[in-house]
C-alpha positions in Angstrom: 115.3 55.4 73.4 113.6 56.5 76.5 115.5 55.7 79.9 112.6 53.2 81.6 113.0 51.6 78.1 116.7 51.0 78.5 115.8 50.3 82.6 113.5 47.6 81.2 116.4 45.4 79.7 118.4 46.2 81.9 119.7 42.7 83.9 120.3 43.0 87.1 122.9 40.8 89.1 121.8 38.0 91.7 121.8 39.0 95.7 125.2 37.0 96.8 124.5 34.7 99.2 124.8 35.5 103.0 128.4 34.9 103.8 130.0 36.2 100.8 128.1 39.3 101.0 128.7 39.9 105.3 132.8 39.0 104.3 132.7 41.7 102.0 130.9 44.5 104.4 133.6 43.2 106.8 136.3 43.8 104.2 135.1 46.9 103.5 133.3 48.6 105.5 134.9 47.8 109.4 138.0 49.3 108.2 136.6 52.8 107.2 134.8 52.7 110.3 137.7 52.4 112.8 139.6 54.8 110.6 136.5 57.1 111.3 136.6 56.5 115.6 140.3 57.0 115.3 139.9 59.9 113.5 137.7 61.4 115.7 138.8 60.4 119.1 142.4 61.8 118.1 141.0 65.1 116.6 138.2 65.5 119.3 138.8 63.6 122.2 141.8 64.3 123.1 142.3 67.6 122.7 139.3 68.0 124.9 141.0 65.4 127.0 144.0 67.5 127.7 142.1 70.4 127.8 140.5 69.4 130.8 144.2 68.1 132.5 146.1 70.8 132.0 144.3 73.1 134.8 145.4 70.1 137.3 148.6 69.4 135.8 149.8 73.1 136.3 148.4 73.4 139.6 150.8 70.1 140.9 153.7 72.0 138.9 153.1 75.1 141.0 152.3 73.3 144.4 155.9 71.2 143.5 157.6 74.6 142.6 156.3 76.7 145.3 154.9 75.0 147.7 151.4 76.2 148.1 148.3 74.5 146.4 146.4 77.5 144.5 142.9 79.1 146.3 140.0 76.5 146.2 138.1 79.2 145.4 136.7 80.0 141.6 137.2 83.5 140.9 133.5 84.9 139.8 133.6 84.6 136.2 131.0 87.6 135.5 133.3 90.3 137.7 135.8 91.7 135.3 
């Protein structure tokens, strides 16, 4: 039997109504969702987050150990 043959009796099932179907993309969906921003802001965000502290956070370390703030000036990047 060809395949639009078998398509052809094929009986497909009523749309659910409104409610029923928006509780069930709740149900399902908003979950795997969240999971997905968690996911991300703990694997991307903060990493980058701290990334970006640590600079400041050793630089109060070293002013609280020592006593001096470190130069306000950026060493040239392209000199090596």
């Amino acid at each position: 039997m060809d395949l639009l043959d078998r398509l052809a009796d094929f009986t497909v099932p009523p749309v659910p109504e409104a409610p029923r179907f928006a509780a069930g993309v709740r149900r399902k969906l908003h979950p795997r969702l969240l999971a997905g921003h968690v996911a991300a802001f703990a694997l991307a965000a903060m990493p980058w987050a701290i990334g970006q502290m640590l600079p400041a956070l050793a630089a109060a370390v070293r002013f609280t150990v020592t006593g001096t703030w470190p130069s306000a000036e950026r060493p040239d990047r392209g000199a090596r």
